[in-house]
MILO-427817 format. One line per 5 residues: number of its first residue (from 1); for each residue x, y, z of N, C-alpha, C. Coordinates in steps of 0.1 Angstrom, whole numbers, m for minus. Layout:
BEGIN
NUM> X,Y,Z,X,Y,Z,X,Y,Z | ...
END
This chain:
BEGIN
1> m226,m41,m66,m220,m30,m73,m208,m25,m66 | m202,m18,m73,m188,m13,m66,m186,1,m67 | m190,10,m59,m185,27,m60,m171,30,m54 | m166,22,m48,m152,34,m46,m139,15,m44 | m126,23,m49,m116,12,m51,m105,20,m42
6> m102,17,m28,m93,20,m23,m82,9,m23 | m72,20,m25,m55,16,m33,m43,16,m17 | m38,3,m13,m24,6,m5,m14,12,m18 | m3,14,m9,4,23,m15,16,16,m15 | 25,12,m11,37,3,m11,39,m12,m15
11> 42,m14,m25,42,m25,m35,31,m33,m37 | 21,m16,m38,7,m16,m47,4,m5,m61 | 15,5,m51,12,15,m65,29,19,m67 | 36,20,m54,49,21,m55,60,12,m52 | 72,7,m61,84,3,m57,89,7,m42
16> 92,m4,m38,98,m4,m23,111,m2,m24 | 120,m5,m34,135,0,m39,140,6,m38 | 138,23,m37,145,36,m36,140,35,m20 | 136,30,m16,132,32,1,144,27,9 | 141,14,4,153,0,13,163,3,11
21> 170,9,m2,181,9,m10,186,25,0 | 177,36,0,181,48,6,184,39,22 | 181,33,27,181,30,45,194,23,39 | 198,16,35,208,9,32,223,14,31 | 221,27,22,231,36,22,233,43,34
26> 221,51,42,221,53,52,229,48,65 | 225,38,66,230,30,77,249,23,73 | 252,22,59,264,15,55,266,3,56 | 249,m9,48,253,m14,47,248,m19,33 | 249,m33,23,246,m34,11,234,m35,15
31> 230,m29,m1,219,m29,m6,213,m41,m4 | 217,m53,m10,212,m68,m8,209,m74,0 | 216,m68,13,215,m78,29,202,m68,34 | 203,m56,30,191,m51,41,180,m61,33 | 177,m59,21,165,m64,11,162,m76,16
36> 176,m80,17,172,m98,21,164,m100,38 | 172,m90,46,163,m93,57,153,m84,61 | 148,m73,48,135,m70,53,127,m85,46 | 130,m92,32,121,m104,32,119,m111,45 | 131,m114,49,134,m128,60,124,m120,76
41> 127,m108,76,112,m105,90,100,m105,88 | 95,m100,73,84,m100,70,83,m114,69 | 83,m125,64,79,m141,62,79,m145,75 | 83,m135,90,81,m142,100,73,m136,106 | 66,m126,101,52,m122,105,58,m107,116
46> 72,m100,112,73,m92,120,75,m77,115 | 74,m69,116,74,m53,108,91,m54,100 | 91,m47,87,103,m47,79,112,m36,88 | 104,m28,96,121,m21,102,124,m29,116 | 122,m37,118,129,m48,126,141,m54,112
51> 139,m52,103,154,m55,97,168,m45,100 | 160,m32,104,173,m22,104,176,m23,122 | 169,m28,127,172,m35,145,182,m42,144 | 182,m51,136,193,m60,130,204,m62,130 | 204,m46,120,216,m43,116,222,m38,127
56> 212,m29,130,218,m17,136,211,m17,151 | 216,m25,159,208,m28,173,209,m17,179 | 194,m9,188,195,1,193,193,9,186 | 187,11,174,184,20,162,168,30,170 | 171,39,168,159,46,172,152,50,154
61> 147,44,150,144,43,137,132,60,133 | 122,62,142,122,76,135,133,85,143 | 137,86,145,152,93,152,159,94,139 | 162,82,132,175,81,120,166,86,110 | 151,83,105,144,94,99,141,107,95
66> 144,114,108,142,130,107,160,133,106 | 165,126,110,185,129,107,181,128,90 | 182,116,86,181,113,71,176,123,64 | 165,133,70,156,145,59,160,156,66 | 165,157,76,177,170,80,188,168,68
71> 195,157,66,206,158,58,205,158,47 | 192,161,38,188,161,27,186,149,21 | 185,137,28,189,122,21,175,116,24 | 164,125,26,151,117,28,143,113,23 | 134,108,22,122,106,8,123,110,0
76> 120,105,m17,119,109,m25,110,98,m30 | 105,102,m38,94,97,m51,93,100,m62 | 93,100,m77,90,105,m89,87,96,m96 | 82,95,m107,76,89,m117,83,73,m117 | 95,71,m116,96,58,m120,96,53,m112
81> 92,55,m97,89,47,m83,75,41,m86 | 67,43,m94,54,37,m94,56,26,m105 | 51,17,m105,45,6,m114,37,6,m126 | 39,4,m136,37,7,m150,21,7,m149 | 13,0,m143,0,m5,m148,m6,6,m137
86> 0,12,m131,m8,22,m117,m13,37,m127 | m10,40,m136,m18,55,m144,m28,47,m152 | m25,38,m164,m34,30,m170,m49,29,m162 | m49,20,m146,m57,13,m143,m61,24,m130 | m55,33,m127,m65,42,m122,m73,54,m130
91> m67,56,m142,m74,67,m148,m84,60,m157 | m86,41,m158,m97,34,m166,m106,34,m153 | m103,33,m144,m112,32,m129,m121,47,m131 | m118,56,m129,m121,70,m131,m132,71,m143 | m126,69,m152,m134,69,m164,m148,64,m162
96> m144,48,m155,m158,40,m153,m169,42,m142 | m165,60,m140,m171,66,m129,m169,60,m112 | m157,51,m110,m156,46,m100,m143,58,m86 | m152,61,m78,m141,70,m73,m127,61,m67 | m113,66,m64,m104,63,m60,m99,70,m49
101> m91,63,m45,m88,63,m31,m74,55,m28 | m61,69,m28,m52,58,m20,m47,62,m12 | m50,53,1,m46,52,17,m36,39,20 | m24,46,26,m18,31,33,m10,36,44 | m3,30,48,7,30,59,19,38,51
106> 23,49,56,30,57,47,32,72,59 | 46,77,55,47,93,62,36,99,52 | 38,114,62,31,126,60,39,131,46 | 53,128,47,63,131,34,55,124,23 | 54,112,26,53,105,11,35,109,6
111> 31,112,18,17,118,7,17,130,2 | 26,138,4,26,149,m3,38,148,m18 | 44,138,m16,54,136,m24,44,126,m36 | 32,117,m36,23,113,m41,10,121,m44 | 12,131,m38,2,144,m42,7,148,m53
116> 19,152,m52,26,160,m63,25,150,m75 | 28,135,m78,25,130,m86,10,136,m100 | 3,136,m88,m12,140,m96,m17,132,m104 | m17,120,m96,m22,108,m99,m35,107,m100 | m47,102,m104,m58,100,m109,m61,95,m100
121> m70,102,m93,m72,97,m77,m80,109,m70 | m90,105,m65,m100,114,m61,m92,117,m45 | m86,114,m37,m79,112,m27,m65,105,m23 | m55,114,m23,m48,104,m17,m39,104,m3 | m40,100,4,m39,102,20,m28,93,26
126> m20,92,34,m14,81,40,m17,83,60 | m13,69,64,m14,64,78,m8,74,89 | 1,85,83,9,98,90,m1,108,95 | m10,110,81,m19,120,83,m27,115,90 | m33,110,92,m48,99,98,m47,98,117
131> m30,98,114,m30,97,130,m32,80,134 | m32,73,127,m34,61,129,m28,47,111 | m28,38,119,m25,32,108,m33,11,106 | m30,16,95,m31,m1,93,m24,m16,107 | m29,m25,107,m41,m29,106,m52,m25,113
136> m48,m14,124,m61,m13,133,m74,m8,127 | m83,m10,132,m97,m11,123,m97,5,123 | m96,14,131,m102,26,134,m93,33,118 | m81,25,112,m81,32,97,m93,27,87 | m97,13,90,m106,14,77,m118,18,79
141> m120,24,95,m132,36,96,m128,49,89 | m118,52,87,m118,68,83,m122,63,67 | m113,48,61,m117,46,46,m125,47,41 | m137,42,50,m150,42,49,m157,56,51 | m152,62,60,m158,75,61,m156,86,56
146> m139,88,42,m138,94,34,m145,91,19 | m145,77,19,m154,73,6,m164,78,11 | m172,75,18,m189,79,16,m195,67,11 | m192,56,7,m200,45,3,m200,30,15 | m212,25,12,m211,15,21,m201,1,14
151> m195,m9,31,m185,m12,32,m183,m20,19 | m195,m32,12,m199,m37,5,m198,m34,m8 | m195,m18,m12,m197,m10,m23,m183,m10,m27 | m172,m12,m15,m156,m5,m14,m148,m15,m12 | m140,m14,m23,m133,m25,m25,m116,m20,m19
156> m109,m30,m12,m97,m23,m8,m87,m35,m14 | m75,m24,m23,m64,m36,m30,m50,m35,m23 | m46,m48,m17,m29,m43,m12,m25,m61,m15 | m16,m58,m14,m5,m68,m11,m2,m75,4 | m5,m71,13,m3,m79,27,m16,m82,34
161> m14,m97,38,m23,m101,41,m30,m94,58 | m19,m94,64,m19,m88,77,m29,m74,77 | m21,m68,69,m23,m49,72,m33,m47,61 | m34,m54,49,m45,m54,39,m58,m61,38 | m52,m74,39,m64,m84,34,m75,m90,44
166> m66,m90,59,m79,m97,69,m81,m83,74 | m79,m73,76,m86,m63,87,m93,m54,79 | m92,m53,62,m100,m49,55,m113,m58,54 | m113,m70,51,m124,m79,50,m130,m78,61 | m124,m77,76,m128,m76,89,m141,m58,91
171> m132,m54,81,m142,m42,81,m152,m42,74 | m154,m52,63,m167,m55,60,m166,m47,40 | m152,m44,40,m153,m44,26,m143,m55,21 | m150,m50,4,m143,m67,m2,m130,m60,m7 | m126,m72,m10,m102,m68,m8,m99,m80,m23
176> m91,m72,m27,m83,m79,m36,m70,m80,m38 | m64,m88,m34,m50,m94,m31,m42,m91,m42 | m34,m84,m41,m26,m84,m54,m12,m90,m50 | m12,m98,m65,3,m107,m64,17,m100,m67 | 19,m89,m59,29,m80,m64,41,m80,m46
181> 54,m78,m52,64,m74,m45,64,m85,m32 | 73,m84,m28,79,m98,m16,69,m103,m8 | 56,m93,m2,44,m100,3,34,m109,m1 | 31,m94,m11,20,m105,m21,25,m117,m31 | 38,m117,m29,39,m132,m36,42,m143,m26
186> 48,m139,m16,47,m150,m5,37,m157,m2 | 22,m145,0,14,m152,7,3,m154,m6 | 8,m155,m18,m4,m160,m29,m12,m171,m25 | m4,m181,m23,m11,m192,m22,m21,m196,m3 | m18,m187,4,m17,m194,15,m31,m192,17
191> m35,m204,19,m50,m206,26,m61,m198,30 | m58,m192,39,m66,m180,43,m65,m167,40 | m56,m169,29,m55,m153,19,m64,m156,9 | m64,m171,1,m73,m173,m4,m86,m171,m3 | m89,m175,9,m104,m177,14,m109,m164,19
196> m98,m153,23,m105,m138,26,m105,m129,15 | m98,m133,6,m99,m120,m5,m109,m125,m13 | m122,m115,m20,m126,m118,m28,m119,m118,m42 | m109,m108,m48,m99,m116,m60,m89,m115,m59 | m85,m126,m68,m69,m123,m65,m63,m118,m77
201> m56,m110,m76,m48,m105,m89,m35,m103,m89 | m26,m101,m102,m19,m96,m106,m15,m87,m116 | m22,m81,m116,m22,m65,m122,m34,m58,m118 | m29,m40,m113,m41,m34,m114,m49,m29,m125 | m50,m33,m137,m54,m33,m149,m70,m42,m147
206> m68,m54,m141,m78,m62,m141,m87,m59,m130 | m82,m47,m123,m96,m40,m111,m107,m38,m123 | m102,m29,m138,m116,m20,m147,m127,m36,m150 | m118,m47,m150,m130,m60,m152,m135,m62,m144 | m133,m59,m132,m138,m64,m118,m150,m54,m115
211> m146,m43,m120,m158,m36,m115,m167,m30,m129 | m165,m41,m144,m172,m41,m151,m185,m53,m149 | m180,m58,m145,m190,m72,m135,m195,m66,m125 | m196,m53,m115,m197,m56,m111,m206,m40,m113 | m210,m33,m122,m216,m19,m124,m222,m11,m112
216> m216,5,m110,m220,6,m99,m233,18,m106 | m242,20,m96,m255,26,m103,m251,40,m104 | m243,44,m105,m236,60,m103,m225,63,m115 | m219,51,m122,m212,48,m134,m219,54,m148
END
């Protein structure tokens, strides 16, 4: 059975676009070269702001952060930063009495800026607040210990295999890979993403089948 469906948040429920695209302007350089070499670090297994190291050697990156939301040019989020199928397939999750949950690697900004959303979501929290983040296990203890359900019961959906898919399975809940945004399509195919996720998907629409198969006794 499945009682709770915890959601990453960055090219799982939100466009990464208005993010890369704002550092881009920031820093003065195109839009396309940062984009291109946050792909080119992540495919080498290394964090995306090692792309702005790059650029910008010497970058004290939350330093240029808090400058950026001093000068008014900081985070933002609204309605069209999310993904078309993210209201649909959490408010059919809800319905099917399944609680929600979205936690990911994220500022203290952006959960309040996804608060304000008022998204269909029994919780939504990021890695700022927590005091901790993805992959280290001690977040998918808090996951586990804001749901209230056992690990077996809680299903966690992201896009990267790293920060999502092995240290969530590692926690002992089941993970579903979604084929979305420069990670999750990189690593669709690769062997041990296969073999650690229990599904794989491409839309969050097909979690309400997943956990129609899968009835939880509280639905």
């Amino acid at each position: 059975m499945i009682e709770t469906i915890v959601l990453d948040i960055g090219e799982t429920l939100v466009r990464d676009d208005r993010y890369w695209a704002s550092w881009a302007d920031w820093i003065g350089v195109p839009r396309h070269t940062l984009a291109a070499l946050v792909g080119a670090v992540v495919t080498q297994g290394r964090e995306p702001d090692d792309a702005l190291r790059m650029l910008k050697p010497g970058i004290d990156v939350r330093q240029a952060y808090l400058a950026r939301e001093t000068a008014g040019r900081g985070e933002h989020l609204d309605e069209t930063d999310l993904y078309d199928d993210v209201r649909p397939a959490l408010g059919g999750l809800r319905e099917l009495g399944i609680q929600v949950i979205v936690a990911g690697n994220q500022t203290a900004r952006a959960g309040e800026l996804l608060r304000g959303l008022d998204l269909p979501a029994d919780l939504v929290v990021t890695s700022d607040e927590w005091g901790v983040s993805k992959p280290q296990p001690a977040f998918y203890e808090r996951v586990l210990e804001v749901a209230e359900s056992a690990p077996h019961e809680t299903v966690y959906v992201g896009d990267h295999p790293v920060n999502d898919v092995f240290p969530a399975k590692a926690a002992g809940l089941r993970v579903a890979h979604l084929r979305r945004g420069p990670w999750g399509h990189w690593w669709a195919d690769d062997a041990e993403v296969v073999a650690a996720a229990d599904w794989r998907i491409d839309s969050l629409t097909q979690l309400t089948s997943i956990v129609a198969d899968h009835p939880s006794t509280s639905g």
